[in-house]
TORLOGU-198465 format. One record per residue: residue in one letter; x, y, z of N, C-alpha, C in turn. Coordinates in pm, whole numbers, plus 50000, padded with zeros to 5 digits. Layout:
% residues N
+------+-------+-------+-------+-------+-------+-------+-------+-------+-------+
: code :   n.u :   n.v :   n.w :  ca.u :  ca.v :  ca.w :   c.u :   c.v :   c.w :
+------+-------+-------+-------+-------+-------+-------+-------+-------+-------+
:    A :     X :     Y :     Z :     X :     Y :     Z :     X :     Y :     Z :
...
+------+-------+-------+-------+-------+-------+-------+-------+-------+-------+
END
This chain:
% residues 120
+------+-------+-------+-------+-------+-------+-------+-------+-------+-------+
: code :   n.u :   n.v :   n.w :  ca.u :  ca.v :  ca.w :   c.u :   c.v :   c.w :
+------+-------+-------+-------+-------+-------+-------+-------+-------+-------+
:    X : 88055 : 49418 : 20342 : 88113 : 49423 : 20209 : 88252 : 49361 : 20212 :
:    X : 88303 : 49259 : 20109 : 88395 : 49227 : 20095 : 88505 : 49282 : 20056 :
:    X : 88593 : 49292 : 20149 : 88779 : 49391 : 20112 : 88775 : 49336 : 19929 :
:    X : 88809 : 49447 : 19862 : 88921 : 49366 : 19745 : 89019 : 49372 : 19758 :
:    X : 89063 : 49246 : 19669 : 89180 : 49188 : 19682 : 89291 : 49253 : 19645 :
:    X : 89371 : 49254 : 19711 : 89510 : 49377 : 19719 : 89628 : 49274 : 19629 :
:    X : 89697 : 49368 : 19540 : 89776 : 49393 : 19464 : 89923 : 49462 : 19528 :
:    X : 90032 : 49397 : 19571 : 90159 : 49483 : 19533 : 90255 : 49441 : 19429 :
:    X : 90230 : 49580 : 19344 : 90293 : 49586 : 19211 : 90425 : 49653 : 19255 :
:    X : 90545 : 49584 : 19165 : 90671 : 49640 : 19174 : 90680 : 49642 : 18995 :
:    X : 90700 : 49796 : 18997 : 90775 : 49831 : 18803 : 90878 : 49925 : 18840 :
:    X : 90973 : 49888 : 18798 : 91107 : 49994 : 18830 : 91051 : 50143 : 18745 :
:    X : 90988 : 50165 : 18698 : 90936 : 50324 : 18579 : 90793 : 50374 : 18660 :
:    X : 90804 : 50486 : 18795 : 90678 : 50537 : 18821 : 90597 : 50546 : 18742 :
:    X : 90580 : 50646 : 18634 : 90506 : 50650 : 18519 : 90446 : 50511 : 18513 :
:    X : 90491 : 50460 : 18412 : 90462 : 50340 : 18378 : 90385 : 50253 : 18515 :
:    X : 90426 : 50222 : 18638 : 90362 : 50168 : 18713 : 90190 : 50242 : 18771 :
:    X : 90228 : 50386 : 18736 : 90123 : 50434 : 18798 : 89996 : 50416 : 18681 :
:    X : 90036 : 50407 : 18586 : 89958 : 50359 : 18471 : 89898 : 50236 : 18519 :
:    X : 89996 : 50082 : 18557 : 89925 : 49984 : 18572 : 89821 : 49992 : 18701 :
:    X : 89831 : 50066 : 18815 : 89806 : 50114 : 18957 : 89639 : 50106 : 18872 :
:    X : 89615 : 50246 : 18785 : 89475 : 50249 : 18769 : 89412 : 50103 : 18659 :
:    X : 89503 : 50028 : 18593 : 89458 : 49934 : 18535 : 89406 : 49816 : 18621 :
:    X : 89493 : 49803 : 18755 : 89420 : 49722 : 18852 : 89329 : 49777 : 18910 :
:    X : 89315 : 49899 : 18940 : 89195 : 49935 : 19035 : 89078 : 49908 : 18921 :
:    X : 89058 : 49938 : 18857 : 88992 : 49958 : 18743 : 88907 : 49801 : 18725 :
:    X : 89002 : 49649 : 18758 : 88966 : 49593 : 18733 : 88944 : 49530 : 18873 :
:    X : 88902 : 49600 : 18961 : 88869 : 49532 : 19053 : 88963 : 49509 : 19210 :
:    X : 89056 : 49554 : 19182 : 89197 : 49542 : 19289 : 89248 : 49690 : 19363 :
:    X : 89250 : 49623 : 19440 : 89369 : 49701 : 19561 : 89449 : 49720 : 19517 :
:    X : 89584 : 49825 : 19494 : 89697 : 49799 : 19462 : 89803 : 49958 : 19582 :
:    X : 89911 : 49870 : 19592 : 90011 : 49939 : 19644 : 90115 : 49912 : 19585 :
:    X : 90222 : 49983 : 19573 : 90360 : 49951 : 19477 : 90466 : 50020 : 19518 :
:    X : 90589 : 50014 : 19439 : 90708 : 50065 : 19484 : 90781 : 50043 : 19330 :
:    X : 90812 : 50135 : 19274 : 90930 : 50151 : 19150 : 91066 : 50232 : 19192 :
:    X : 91113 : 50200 : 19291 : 91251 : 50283 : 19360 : 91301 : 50149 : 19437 :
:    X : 91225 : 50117 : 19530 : 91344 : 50082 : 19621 : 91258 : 49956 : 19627 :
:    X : 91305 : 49799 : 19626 : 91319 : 49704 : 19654 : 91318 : 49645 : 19778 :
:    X : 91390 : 49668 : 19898 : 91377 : 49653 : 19942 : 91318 : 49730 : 20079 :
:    X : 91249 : 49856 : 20039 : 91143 : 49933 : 20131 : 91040 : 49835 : 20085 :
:    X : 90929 : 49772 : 19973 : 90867 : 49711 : 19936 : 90849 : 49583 : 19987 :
:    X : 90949 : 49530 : 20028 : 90995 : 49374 : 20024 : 90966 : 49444 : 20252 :
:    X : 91016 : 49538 : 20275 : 90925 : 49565 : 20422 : 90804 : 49589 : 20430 :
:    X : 90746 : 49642 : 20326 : 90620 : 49687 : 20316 : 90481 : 49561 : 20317 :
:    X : 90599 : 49457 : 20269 : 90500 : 49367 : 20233 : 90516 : 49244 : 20342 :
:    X : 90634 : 49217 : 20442 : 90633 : 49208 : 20563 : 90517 : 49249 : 20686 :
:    X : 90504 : 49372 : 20669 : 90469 : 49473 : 20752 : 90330 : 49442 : 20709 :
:    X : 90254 : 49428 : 20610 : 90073 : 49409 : 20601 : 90120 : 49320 : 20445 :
:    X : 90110 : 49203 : 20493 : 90102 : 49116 : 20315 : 89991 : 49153 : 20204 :
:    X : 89996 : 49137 : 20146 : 89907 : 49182 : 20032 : 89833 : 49011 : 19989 :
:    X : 89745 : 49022 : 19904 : 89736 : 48864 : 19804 : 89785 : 48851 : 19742 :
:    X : 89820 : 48874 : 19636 : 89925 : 48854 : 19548 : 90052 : 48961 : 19466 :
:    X : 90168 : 48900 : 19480 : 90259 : 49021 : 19441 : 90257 : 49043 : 19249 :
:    X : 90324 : 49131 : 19227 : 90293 : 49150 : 19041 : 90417 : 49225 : 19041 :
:    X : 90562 : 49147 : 18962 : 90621 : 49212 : 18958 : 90694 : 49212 : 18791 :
:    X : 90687 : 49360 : 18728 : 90691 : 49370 : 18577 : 90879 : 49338 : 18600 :
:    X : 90895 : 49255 : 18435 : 91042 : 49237 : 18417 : 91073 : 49281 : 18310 :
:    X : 90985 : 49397 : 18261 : 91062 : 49462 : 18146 : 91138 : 49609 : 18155 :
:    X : 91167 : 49613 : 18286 : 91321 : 49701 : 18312 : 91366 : 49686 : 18476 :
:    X : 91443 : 49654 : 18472 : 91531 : 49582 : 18545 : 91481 : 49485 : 18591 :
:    X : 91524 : 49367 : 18514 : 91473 : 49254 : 18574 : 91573 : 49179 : 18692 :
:    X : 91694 : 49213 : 18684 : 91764 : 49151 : 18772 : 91708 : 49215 : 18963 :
:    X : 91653 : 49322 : 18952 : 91604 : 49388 : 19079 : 91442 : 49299 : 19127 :
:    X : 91365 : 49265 : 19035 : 91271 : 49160 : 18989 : 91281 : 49078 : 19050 :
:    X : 91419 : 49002 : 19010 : 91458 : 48866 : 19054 : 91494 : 48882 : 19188 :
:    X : 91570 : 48966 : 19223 : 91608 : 48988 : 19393 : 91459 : 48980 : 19509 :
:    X : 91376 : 49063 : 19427 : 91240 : 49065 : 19534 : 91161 : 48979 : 19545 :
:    X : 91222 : 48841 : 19449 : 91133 : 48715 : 19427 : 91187 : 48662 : 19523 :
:    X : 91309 : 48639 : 19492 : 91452 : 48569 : 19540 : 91421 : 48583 : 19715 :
:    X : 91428 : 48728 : 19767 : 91417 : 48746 : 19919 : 91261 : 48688 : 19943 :
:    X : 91168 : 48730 : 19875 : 91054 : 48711 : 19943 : 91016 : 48576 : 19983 :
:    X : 91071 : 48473 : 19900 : 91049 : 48335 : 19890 : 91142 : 48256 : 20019 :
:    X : 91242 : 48351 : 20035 : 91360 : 48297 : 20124 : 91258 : 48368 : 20306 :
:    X : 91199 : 48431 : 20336 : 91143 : 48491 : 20414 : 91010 : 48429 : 20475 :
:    X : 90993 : 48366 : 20544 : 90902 : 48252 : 20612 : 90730 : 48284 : 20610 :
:    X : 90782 : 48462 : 20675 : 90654 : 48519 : 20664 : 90578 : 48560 : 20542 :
:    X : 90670 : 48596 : 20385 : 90631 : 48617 : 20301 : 90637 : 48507 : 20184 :
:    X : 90669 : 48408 : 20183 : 90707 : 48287 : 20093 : 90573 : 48239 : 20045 :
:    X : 90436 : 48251 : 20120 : 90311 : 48144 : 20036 : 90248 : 48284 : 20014 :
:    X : 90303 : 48364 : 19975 : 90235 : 48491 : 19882 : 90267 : 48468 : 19730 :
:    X : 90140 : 48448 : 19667 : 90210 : 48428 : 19522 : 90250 : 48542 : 19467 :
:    X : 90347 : 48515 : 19361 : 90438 : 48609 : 19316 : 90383 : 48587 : 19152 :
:    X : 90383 : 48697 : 19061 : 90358 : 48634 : 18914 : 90483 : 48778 : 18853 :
:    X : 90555 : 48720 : 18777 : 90598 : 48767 : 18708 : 90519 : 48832 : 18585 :
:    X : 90576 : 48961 : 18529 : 90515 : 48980 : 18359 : 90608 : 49033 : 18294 :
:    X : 90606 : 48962 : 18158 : 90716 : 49052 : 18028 : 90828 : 48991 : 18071 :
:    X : 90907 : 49018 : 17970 : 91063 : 49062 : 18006 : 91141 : 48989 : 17898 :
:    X : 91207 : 48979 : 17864 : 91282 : 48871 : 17783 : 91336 : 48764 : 17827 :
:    X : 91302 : 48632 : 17671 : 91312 : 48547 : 17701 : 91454 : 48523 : 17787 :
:    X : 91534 : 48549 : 17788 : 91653 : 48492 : 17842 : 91683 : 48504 : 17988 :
:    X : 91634 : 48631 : 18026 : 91559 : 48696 : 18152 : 91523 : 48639 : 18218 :
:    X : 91375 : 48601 : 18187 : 91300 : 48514 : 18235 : 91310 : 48359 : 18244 :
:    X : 91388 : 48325 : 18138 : 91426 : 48174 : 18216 : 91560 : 48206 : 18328 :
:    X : 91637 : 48308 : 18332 : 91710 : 48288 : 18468 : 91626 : 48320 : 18566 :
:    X : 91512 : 48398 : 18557 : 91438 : 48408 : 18687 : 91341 : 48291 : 18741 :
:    X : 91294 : 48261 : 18611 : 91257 : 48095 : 18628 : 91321 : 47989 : 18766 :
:    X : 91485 : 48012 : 18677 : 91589 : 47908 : 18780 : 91559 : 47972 : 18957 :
:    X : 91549 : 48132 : 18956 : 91571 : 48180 : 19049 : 91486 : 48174 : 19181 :
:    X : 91350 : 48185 : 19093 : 91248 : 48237 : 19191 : 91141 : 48097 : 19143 :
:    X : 91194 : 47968 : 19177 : 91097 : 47831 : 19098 : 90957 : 47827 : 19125 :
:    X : 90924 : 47901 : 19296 : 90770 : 47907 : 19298 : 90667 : 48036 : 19266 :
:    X : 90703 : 48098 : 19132 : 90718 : 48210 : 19087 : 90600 : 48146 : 18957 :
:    X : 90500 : 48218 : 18952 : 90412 : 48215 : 18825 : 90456 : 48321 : 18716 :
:    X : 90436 : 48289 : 18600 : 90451 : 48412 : 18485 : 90373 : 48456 : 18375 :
:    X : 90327 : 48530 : 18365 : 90177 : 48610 : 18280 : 90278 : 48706 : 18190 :
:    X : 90181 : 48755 : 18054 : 90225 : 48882 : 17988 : 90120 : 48979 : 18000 :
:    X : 90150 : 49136 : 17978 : 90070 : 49235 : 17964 : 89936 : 49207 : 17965 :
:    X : 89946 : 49108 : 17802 : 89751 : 49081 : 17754 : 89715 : 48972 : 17824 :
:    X : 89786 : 48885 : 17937 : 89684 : 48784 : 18014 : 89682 : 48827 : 18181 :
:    X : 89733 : 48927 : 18171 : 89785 : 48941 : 18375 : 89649 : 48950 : 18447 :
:    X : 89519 : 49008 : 18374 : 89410 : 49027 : 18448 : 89337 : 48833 : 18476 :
:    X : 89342 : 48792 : 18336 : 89292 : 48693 : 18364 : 89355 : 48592 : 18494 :
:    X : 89485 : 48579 : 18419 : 89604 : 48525 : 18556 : 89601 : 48577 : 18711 :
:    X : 89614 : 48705 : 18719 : 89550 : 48752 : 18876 : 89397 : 48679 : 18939 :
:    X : 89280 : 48671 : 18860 : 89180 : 48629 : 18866 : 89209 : 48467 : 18912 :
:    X : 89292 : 48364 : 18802 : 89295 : 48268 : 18874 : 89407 : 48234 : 19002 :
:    X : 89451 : 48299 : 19000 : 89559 : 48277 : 19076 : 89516 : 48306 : 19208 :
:    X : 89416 : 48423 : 19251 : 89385 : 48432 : 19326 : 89244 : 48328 : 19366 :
:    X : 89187 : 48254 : 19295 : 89077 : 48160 : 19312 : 89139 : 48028 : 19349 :
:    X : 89276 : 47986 : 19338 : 89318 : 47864 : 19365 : 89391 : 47892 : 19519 :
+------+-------+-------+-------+-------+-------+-------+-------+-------+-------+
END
């Protein structure tokens, strides 16, 4: 039987992340996450990579941008795709500048977007 494909989700709001936790399992995914600490996560994902990272930017996005920012700078974790979701526009084009090999989805497309993202 084939592993599914693992998910680490970063949402700064437990609640709220543990909400998305069963929306990925639900659709098919692995998921592990972290809404506290940044950079326990950013080891975590060192330590056993995941397929693709999912990180929400509708509260604190500047912490967002840091875990893009390191992961991309980090040899071992850099060809892990990263997709951003949400956040405001203004936000998100500085994270744009920040994190350039960084994909970006909203709420109502992230399932489809995980799906291709992980097929390419």
């Amino acid at each position: 039987m084939k592993p599914l494909p693992e998910i680490y989700l970063f949402h700064w709001n437990e609640n709220e992340a543990l909400e998305l936790v069963l929306k990925f399992e639900a659709a098919g995914y692995s998921v592990r996450h972290e809404s506290s600490d940044g950079a326990r996560g950013c080891r975590d994902i060192k330590d056993n990579p995941p397929d693709v990272i999912v990180v929400y930017l509708t509260r604190l996005p500047s912490h967002g941008s840091r875990v893009g920012e390191h992961l991309q700078e980090v040899k071992k974790t850099r060809d892990i795709p990263v997709i951003y979701v949400g956040g405001e526009k203004e936000k998100v084009a500085q994270v744009k500048t920040r994190v350039p090999t960084a994909r970006f989805s909203t709420d109502k497309k992230i399932l489809s977007d995980l799906g291709n993202c992980l097929q390419s």
